[in-house]
Every structure is written in structure tokens, then in C-alpha cells.
C-alpha positions in Angstrom: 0.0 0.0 0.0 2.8 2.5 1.1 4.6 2.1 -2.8 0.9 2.6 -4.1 0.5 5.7 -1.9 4.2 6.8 -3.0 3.6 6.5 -6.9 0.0 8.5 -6.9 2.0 11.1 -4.5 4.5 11.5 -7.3 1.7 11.7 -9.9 0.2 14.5 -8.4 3.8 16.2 -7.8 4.0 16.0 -11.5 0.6 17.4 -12.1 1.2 20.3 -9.5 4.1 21.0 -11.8 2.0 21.1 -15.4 -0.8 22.7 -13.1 1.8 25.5 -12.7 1.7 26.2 -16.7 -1.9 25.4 -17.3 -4.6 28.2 -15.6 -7.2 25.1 -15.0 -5.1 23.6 -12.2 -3.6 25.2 -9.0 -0.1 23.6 -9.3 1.2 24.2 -6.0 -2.1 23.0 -4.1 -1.9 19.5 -6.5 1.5 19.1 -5.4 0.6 19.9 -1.7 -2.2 16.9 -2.4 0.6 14.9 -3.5 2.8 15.6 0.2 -0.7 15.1 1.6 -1.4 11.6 0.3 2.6 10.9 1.1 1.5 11.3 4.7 -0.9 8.4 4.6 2.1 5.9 3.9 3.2 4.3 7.0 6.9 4.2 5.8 7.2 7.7 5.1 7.4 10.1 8.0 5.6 13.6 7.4 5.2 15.5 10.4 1.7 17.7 10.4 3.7 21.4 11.1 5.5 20.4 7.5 2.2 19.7 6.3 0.2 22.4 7.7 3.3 25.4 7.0 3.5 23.8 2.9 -0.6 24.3 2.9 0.1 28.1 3.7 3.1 28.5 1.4 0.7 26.5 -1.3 -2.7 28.7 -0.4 -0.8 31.9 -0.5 0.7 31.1 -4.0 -3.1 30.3 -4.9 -4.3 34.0 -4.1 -1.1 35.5 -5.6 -2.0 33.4 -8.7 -4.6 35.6 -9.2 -3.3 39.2 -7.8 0.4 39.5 -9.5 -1.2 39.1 -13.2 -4.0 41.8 -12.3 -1.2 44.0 -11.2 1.1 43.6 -14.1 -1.7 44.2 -16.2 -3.4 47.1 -14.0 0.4 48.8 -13.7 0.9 48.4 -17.3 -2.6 50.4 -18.2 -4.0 46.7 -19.2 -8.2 45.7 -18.9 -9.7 42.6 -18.2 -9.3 41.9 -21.5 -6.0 41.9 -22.2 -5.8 39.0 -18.8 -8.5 36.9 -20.6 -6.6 37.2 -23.8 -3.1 36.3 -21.8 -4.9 33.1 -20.7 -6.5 31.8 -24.4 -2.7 32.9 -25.7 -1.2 30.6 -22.9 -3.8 27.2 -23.7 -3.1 27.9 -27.5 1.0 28.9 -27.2 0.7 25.1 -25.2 -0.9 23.1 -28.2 0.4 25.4 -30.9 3.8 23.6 -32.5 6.0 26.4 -33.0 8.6 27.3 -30.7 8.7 29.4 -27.7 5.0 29.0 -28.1 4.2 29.2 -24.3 6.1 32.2 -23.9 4.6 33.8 -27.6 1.0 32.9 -27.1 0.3 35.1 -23.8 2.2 38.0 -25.3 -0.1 38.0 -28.2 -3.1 36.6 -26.7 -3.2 39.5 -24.1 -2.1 42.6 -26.8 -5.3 40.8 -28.9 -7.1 41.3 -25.7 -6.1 44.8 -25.5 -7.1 45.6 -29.1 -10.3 44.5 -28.8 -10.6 46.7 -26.0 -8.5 49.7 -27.3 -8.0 51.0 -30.9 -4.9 52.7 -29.6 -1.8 50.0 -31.1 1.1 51.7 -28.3 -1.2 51.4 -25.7 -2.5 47.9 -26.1 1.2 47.2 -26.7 2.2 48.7 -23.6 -0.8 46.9 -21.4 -0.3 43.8 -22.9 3.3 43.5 -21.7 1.8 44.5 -18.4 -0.3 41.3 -18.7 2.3 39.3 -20.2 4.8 40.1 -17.4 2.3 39.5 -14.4 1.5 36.2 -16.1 5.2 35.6 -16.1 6.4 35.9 -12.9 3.1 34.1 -11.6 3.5 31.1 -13.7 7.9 31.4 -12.8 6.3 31.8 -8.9 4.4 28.3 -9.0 6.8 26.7 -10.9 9.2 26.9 -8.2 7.1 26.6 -5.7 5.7 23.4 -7.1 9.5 22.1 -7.8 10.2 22.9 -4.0 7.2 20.4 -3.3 9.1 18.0 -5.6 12.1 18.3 -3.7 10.7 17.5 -0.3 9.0 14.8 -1.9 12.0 13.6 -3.4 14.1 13.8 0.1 11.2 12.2 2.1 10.9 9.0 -0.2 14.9 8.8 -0.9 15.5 9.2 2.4 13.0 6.1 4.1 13.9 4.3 1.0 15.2 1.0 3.4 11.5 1.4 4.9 9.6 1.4 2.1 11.0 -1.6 0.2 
């Protein structure tokens, strides 16, 4: 049970990790899940303060997700639709084959926002780096966040190895 407990643990680490790329899943709260579920094996030592002080780190990175891109975008002179258009950008930049395209697709997807919104090409330029940037150092803020998760993961299971097998 504990090695079935340990591989859907590491699933959900690597889902927290996609989740950090994708707007549909909250990244570091899936990989929280993931240290969560670790907890439940019997071979693998968790104590609850870990597990309750990672569920703050993971629900603060949660709200952020949603103020740093409304800040880049509100800083930058952006609108609502220049974030909506940052997110459609991301989910096609992901499936699109070309390169770079997860780093191309918000840019554009937010300064299409923004033109849809505002005639004015400089402006929409200007506010849809604003998005672009708050989307960027969100996405770079759960990614870490999530890899920490990874790395505790990794230490906890590599480190009761002998107890596990």
C-alpha cells in the first residue's frame, strides 16, 4: 500500500508541476495533495507542522496566482481583457507547434485582448506586456514553488527508502 501511496504522490507532484503552466489547475495545491497523500504511507514520516506550514506557502501562492497578473496588467494600463486574452494565448501557445510558443502565445493573446478593447496599437502594446509580465512571474512563482514540493517529496521517499522496500 505504502509504494501505491508513493507512486499517486509522485503523480500528483507531476501534475502540480503542469498545473503551474496550465490556468485550469492550481499547481502548488496539487502538489501539496501529493505531500498530503505521502503522509498516509506508514513508511514515510511527514510531520503535520511540515504539512500544515506547505498548505500556507501553497494557499498563498493560490491567491497571488490571481493578484500578480491583475497588477502587471493594472500597472501596465491593461483591462480585463488583455488578462482573458493572456490566458486563451497561454492554452493555444501550449498546443500550438512552434517554438517558444508558451512564452509567444500570452504575449499575443493579451495585446489581442487589448485591441479588442482599445483601438490605440502603443497602448495595447504597452498593457499587454503589463499582462504578459504579471503572467510571467506568476507562472515562474508556481513553478518553483511546485518544484520545492518536488524536492521535499524527493528527500522524504529517498530518504525512508530501506523502509519502504
Amino acid at each position: 500500500m505504502d509504494i501505491f501511496l508513493v507512486i499517486v504522490s509522485l503523480l500528483l507532484m507531476i501534475l502540480g508541476i503542469v498545473g503551474s503552466f496550465l490556468p485550469v489547475l492550481p499547481g502548488p495545491l496539487t502538489s501539496w495533495i501529493g505531500l498530503l497523500i505521502l503522509k498516509f504511507s506508514d513508511a514515510i514520516p511527514i510531520s503535520n507542522t511540515f504539512l500544515v506550514l506547505t498548505f500556507i506557502v501553497a494557499l498563498g501562492i493560490w491567491i497571488l496566482d490571481y493578484i500578480i497578473p491583475a497588477m502587471g496588467t493594472k500597472r501596465f494600463g491593461g483591462s480585463k481583457a488583455g488578462m482573458i486574452g493572456t490566458t486563451i494565448g497561454l492554452i493555444v501557445g501550449l498546443i500550438a507547434p512552434i517554438p517558444f510558443g508558451i512564452i509567444i502565445g500570452p504575449f499575443l493573446g493579451a495585446l489581442i485582448g487589448e485591441l479588442t478593447n482599445d483601438s490605440d496599437f502603443n497602448k495595447a502594446t504597452k498593457a499587454a506586456f503589463g499582462s504578459f509580465l504579471g503572467f510571467i512571474a506568476s507562472t515562474f512563482l508556481k513553478f518553483i514553488v511546485s518544484m520545492i514540493y518536488l524536492g521535499f517529496f524527493l528527500v522524504k521517499v529517498f530518504g525512508n527508502l530501506d523502509t519502504l522496500v
